[in-house]
C-alpha positions, 0 to 999 in steps of 0.5 A: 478530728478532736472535735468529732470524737467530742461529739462521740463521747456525749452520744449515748450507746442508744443514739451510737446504735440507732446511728448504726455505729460499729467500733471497727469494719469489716476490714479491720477483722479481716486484718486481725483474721490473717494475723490469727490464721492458725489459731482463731481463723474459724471463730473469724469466719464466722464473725465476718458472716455475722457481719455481712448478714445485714441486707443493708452491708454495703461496705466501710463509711465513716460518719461526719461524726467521726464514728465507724458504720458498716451498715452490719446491723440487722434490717429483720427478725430472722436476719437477727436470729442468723446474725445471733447463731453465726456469732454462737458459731463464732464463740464456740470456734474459738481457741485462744480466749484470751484473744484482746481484738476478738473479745471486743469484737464480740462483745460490740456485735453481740450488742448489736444483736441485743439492741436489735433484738429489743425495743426501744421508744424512739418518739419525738418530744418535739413532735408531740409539743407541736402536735398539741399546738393541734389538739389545743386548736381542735379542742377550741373548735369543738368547744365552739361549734358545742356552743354553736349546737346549743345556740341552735337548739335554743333558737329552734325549741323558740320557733317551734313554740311560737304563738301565731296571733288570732287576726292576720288581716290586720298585719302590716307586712308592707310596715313591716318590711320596711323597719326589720332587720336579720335578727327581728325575723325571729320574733314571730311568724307574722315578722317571718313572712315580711322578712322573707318578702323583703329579702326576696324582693331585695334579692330580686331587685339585686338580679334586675340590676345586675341583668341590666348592666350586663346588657348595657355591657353587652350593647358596648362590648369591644368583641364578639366573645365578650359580648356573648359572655355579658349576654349569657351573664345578664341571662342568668341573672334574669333567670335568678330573677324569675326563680326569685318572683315565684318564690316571693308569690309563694311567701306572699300566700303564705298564712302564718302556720305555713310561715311557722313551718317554714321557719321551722324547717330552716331552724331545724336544718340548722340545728342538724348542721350544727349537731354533726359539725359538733360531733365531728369535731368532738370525735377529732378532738378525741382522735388527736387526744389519742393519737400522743399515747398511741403516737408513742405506743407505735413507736415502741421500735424493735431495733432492727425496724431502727435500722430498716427504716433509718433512712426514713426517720433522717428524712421524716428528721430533715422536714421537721428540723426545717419545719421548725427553722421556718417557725422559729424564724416566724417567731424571731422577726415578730419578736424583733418588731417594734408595736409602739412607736415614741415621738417627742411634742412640743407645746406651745409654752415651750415644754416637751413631752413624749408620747407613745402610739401603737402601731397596729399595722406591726400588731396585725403583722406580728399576730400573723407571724405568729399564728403562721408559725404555729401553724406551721409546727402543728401542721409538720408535727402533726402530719410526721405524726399521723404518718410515723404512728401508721407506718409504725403500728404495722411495722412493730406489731404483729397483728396476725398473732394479737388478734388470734390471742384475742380471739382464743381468750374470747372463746374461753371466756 
């Protein structure tokens, strides 16, 4: 019992309130109103039903802690303002002023009512580090697909100012074809086009083989079923290959103006593609650099949302507090292994040296570690953050009242 009073005393009045704690029970003021039936009974009764206000009272629970909660603290604003009057009732039924037991009484509930009449920032340091684990990540990503916008943008200002040679009878594409890789495609139309045949000749030659083995598998199979299968695959494969023969006619008759705009076209996709996945992950880049200050914001708590949703935040409190287990024991196995390995070597002349080598399967497995533990904190940090600002600006702010203050200031402007 020593040890929980020790674990009271370095809790501060905050924390004993958020915890719901309370210096005495019901019973305990009952006890006392008997004894002060004749003089301060009234001032008694009242206080009892101060007490029994909460829609959370359900009786007399001690916590592991060693700390006393009936759960008397008020879950809304009105049962705060009723809490507030019955103890005002109580105060002015009092007789004896000198009553020892009363005053600290009234003095613990009308803290209670104080704490839950105020607001209080109850947001998580640990969240928000784990948190920007995310934004450090996005911010990463945004950068990266900015340099992939700008990579685009060149690469399609290049395709579009190609100058298309004065004599395509002389082109070789069959020559061509047989020396270009990816990268040469873009050099200029008249390469464009024997890519493009080449891939799609490839393409096509890929297919036939494919179809082939299917049948093959087909004429051996050991069931009907999967001989069907094989034949319905290998019919498949012969249609891509057909779908592919036209669109090699079609390069083939290509000019090279028609092997411009088609390069052109596919460039310009491509820069679309990179220009909305840059604009997004600069809008999530935003989103998440916001979300800590309005995280924070959101979790300006009235006391008695503390104590309507206090079930809640041990619960929102267990996933982190795993969370973070989890990550830490990620961390601490990948602290624990050993990358180099030293071995002794002796040489022919009879001297010894030791060499040391890296042992770069426990590299990759402690770089894998790692990254899954922080992934693991910024995913949980992240998501109790997302959820607590959500649930948060609903529930501590009243929208109704703010936006009609915002729009009688906007019609006197």
């Amino acid at each position: 019992m020593a040890k929980n009073k020790d674990k009271k005393k370095h809790l501060s009045n905050d924390q004993l309130r958020e915890m719901g704690a309370v210096g005495f029970t019901m019973e305990d003021v009952r006890k006392v109103q008997d004894q002060k039936e004749s003089v301060n009974a009234k001032a008694y009764e009242y206080m009892v039903e101060a007490m029994a206000v909460s829609a959370n009272y359900m009786g007399d629970t001690i916590t592991d802690e060693g700390v006393r909660m009936d759960d008397v603290y008020p879950t809304t604003y009105e049962e705060t303002v009723k809490m507030d009057e019955l103890l005002d009732k109580s105060e002015r039924a009092l007789k004896d002023e000198n009553d020892e037991e009363y005053n600290k009484m009234i003095v613990d509930l009308r803290g209670i009512v104080g704490w839950s009449r105020r607001r209080h920032f109850n947001f998580s340091w640990g969240i928000i580090f784990g948190t920007i684990i995310t934004v450090a990540a996005v911010m990463y990503w945004s950068n990266s697909d900015k340099e992939t916008k700008a990579m685009r943008k060149a690469q399609y200002e290049k395709v579009k100012a190609w100058e298309l040679p004065g004599d395509e009878a002389g082109l070789n594409y069959q020559k061509m074809m047989d020396t270009l890789d990816y990268a040469d495609q873009w050099r200029g139309a008249a390469e464009y086009k024997a890519y493009q045949m080449k891939s799609t000749a490839e393409a096509i030659r890929s297919n036939e083989e494919s179809a082939a083995k299917y049948t093959v598998m087909a004429d051996t199979a050991s069931t009907k079923d999967r001989k069907k299968q094989y034949l319905e695959w290998a019919k498949d494969e012969q249609k891509d290959v057909e779908r592919y023969q036209k669109e090699l006619a079609k390069i083939q008759q290509w000019d090279l103006k028609d092997a411009k705009k088609d390069a052109v076209k596919r460039q310009k996709s491509w820069y679309r593609s990179a220009s909305k996945s840059a604009a997004f992950s600069y809008v999530l880049m935003i989103f998440f650099l916001l979300l800590i200050p309005l995280y924070i914001i959101a979790n300006h708590s009235w006391g008695y949302v503390i104590t309507r949703t206090r079930e809640e935040q041990e619960l929102l409190d267990t996933i982190k507090r795993w969370g973070f287990r989890i990550a830490g024991g990620l961390f601490g196995a990948a602290a624990a292994m050993e990358a180099t390995e030293q071995y002794r070597v002796h040489w022919s002349d009879g001297s010894k040296t030791t060499e040391t080598e890296v042992n770069w399967f426990t590299v990759v497995l402690k770089v894998v570690l790692l990254v899954a533990a922080l992934v693991i904190i910024a995913v949980v940090s992240t998501g109790i953050m997302l959820y607590s600002t959500i649930v948060g600006l609903k529930r501590n702010y009243d929208w109704k009242a703010i936006m009609a203050k915002m729009k009688a200031v906007k019609g006197k402007a």
